[in-house]
GUVOMAR-200857 format. One record per residue (C-alpha): x, y, z; residue in one letter. Coordinates in pm, whole numbers, plus 50000, padded with zeros to 5 digits. Example, Ala and Ser with C-alpha at 12.3 -4.5 7.8 and 13.67 -1.06 7.14 Angstrom:
// GUVOMAR-200857
       x       y       z   resn
   51230   49550   50780      a
   51367   49894   50714      s
//
This chain:
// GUVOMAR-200857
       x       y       z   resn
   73659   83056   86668      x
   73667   83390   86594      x
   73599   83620   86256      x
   73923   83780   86284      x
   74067   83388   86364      x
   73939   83269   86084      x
   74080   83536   85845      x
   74392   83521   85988      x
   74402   83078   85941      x
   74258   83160   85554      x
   74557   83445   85496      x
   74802   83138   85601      x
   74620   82854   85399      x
   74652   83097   85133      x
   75010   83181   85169      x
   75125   82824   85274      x
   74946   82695   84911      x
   75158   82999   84735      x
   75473   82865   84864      x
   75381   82508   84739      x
   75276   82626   84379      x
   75646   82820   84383      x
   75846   82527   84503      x
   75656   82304   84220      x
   75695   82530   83972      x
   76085   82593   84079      x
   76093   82219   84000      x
   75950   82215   83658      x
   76275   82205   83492      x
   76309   81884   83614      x
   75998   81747   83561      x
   76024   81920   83196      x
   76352   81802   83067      x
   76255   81487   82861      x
   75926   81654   82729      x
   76163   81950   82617      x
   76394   81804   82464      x
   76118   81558   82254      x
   75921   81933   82183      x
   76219   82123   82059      x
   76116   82179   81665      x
   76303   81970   81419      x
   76360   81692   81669      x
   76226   81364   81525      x
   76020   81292   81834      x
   75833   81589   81770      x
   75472   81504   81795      x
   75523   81173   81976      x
   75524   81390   82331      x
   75208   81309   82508      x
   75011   81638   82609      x
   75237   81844   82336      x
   74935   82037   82127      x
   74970   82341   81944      x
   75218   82425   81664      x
   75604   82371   81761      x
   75800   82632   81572      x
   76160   82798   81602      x
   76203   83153   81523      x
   76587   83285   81491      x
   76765   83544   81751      x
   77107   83640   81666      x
   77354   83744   81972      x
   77326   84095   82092      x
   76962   84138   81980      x
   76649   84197   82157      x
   76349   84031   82019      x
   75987   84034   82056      x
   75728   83821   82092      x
   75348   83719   82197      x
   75306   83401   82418      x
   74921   83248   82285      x
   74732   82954   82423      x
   74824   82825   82012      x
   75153   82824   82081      x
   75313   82468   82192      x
   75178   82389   82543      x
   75351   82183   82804      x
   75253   81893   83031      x
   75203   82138   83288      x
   74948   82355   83098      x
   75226   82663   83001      x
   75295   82741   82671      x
   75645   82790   82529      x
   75767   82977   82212      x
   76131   82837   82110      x
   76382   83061   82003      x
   76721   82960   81798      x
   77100   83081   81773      x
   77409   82940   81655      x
   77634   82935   81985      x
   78022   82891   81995      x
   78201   82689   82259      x
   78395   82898   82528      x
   78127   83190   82482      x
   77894   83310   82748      x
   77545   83401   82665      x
   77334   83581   82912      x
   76936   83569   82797      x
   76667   83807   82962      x
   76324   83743   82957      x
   76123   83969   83057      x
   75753   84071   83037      x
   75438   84304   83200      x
   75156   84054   83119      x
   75281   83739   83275      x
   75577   83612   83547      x
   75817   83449   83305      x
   76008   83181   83282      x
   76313   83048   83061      x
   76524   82721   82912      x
   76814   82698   82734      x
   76836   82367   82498      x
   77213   82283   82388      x
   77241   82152   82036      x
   77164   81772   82167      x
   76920   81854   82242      x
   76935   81884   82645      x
   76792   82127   82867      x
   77091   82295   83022      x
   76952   82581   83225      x
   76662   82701   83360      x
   76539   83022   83554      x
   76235   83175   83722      x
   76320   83531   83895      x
   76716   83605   83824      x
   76656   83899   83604      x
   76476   84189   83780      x
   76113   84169   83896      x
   75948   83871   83818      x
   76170   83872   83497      x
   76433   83572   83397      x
   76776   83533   83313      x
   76994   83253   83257      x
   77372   83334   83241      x
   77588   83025   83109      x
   77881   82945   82926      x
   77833   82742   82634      x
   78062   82398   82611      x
   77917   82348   82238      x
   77914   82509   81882      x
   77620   82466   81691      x
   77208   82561   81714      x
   77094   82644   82138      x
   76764   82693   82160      x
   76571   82937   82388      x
   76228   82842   82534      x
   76050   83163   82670      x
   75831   83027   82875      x
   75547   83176   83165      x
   75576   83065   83532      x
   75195   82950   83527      x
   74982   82910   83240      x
   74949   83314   83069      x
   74983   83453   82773      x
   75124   83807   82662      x
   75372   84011   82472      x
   75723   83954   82602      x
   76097   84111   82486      x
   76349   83870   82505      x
   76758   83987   82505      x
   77037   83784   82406      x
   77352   83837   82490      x
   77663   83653   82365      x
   78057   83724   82492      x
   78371   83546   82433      x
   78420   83261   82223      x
   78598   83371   81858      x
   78717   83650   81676      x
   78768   83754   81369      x
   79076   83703   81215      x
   79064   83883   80895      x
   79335   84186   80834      x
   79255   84427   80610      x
   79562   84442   80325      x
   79586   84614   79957      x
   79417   84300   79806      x
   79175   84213   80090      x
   78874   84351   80235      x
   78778   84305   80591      x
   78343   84339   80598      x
   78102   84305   80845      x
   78293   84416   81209      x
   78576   84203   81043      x
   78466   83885   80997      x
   78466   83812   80632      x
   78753   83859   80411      x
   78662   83966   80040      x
   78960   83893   79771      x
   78930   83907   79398      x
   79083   83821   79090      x
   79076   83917   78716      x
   79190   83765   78352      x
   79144   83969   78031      x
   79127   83773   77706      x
   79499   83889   77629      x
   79635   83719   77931      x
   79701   84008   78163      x
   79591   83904   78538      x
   79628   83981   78868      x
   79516   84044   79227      x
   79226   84289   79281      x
   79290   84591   79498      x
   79044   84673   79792      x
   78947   84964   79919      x
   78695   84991   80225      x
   78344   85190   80214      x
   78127   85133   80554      x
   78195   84863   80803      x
   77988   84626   80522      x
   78090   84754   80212      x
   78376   84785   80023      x
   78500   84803   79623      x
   78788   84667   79428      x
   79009   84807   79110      x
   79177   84612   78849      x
   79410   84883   78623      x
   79352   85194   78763      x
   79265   85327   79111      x
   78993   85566   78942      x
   78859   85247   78776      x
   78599   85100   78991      x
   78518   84736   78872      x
   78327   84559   79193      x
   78147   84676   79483      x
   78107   84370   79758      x
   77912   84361   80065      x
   77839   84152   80284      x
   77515   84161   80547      x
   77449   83995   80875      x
   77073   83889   80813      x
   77091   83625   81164      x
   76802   83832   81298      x
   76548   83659   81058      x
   76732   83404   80784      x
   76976   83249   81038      x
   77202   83353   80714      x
   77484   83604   80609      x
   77405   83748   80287      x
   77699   83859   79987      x
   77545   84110   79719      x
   77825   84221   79414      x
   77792   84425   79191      x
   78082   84506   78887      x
   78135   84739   78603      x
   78341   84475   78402      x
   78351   84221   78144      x
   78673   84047   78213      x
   78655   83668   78366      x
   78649   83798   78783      x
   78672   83563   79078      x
   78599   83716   79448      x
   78647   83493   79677      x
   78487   83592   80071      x
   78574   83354   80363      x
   78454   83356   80668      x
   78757   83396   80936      x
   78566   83298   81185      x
   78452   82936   81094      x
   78733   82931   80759      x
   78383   82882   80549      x
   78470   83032   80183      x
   78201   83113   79903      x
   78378   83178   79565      x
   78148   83392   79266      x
   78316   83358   78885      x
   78195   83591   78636      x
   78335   83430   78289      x
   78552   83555   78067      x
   78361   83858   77806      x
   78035   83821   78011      x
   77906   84144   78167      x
   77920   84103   78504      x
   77600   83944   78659      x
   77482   84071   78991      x
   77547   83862   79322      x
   77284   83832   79533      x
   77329   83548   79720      x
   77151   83537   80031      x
   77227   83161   80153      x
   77566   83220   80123      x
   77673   83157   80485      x
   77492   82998   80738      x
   77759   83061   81021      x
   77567   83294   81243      x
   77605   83471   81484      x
//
């Protein structure tokens, strides 16, 4: 056999055993979907998943956001010798999320866990390149999770993209009495007693797109300044800060039109008014 045979049998051997390791790793959704779904943090069978070393944590991505991240040999490895970094979001039924993965250090690869959890999609090479994407409507509301995973065991930075359309909308209209905050989601209302009985309905006025402030007696007489913050991106949380320049009893009241969640703040009657900064207030996101 020749030297130029021989090369030319190697260069197939070589190409035939590429095809193989693509077709097996096409198929590690598959072969990955219990071992998922017992790795996916917070699940009680954490820990009990044979080959699952490394720490299991969930970091938070809020829809429209690009992320970043760094893909270790500490993170939580797979069966198959990959490790996988898992990625939250609160997801609404009817809405369709489109997730990019996408990275110069290693081929990536993606899963999307539905609240169960169950692996509901996977991808290899949909986005451009070597990158993934996984386009799919969501049938549940509650906490997805995104694995951002590598084709073959690698490690590197990454950017990850999530992208969410559809699903609800806000509801809240913006009135003489009512603020509508944060691209009109939450509805801030507010109302006041003085010790001699008078009462009544706050009136709102709008600042920025998160901000607003409401008057009592007088339209020159400020008494509250409300906003409300979309924190997703790292606390999984919306945030409410208040602030007033009053002593009379004051309730604001801010609901959330999109889930009908409501957080009510009551300053007491001949109290200064104590700052609001209540960063738990709603965990609704996105």
């Amino acid at each position: 056999m020749s030297k130029a045979t021989i090369c030319f049998v190697a260069f197939l051997f070589a190409v035939a055993s590429a095809m193989v390791a693509r077709v097996e790793a096409q198929e590690r959704p598959t072969a990955l979907l219990h071992q998922l779904s017992l790795l996916k943090p917070n699940s009680p069978s954490i820990g009990q998943v044979t080959g699952a070393t490394g720490t299991c944590v969930t970091q938070t991505i809020a829809c429209n956001q690009t992320v970043t991240g760094n893909l270790t040999s500490s993170d939580c490895l797979l069966d198959d010798g990959t490790n996988i970094d898992f990625w939250s979001f609160q997801g609404q039924s009817g809405q369709t999320v489109t997730i990019d993965l996408s990275s110069t250090a290693f081929d990536s690869f993606l899963f999307l866990l539905d609240p169960v959890p169950t692996v509901r999609a996977a991808d290899d090479d949909s986005g451009p390149g070597l990158d993934s994407r996984i386009v799919f409507p969501l049938n549940l509301t509650g906490t997805w999770t995104i694995g951002a995973n590598s084709f073959v065991p690698d490690s590197g930075s990454y950017s990850l993209h999530l992208q969410c359309t559809g699903g609800s909308t806000a509801t809240c209209t913006p009135s003489a009495t009512a603020l509508c905050l944060n691209q009109g989601r939450f509805r801030v209302e507010a109302t006041f007693q003085t010790p001699q009985g008078q009462s009544g309905q706050a009136q709102a006025v709008g600042l920025t797109e998160d901000t607003g402030y409401l008057w009592f007696f007088s339209a020159t007489n400020v008494e509250l300044v409300v906003k409300v913050l979309n924190a997703c991106s790292f606390t999984s949380r919306y945030w409410v800060f208040a602030g007033g320049l009053t002593n009379v009893r004051t309730v604001i009241t801010v609901t959330d039109t999109q889930t009908n969640a409501v957080k009510t703040y009551t300053n007491p009657q001949g109290i200064a008014f104590l700052p609001i900064q209540d960063v738990n207030a709603f965990a609704t996101c996105p």
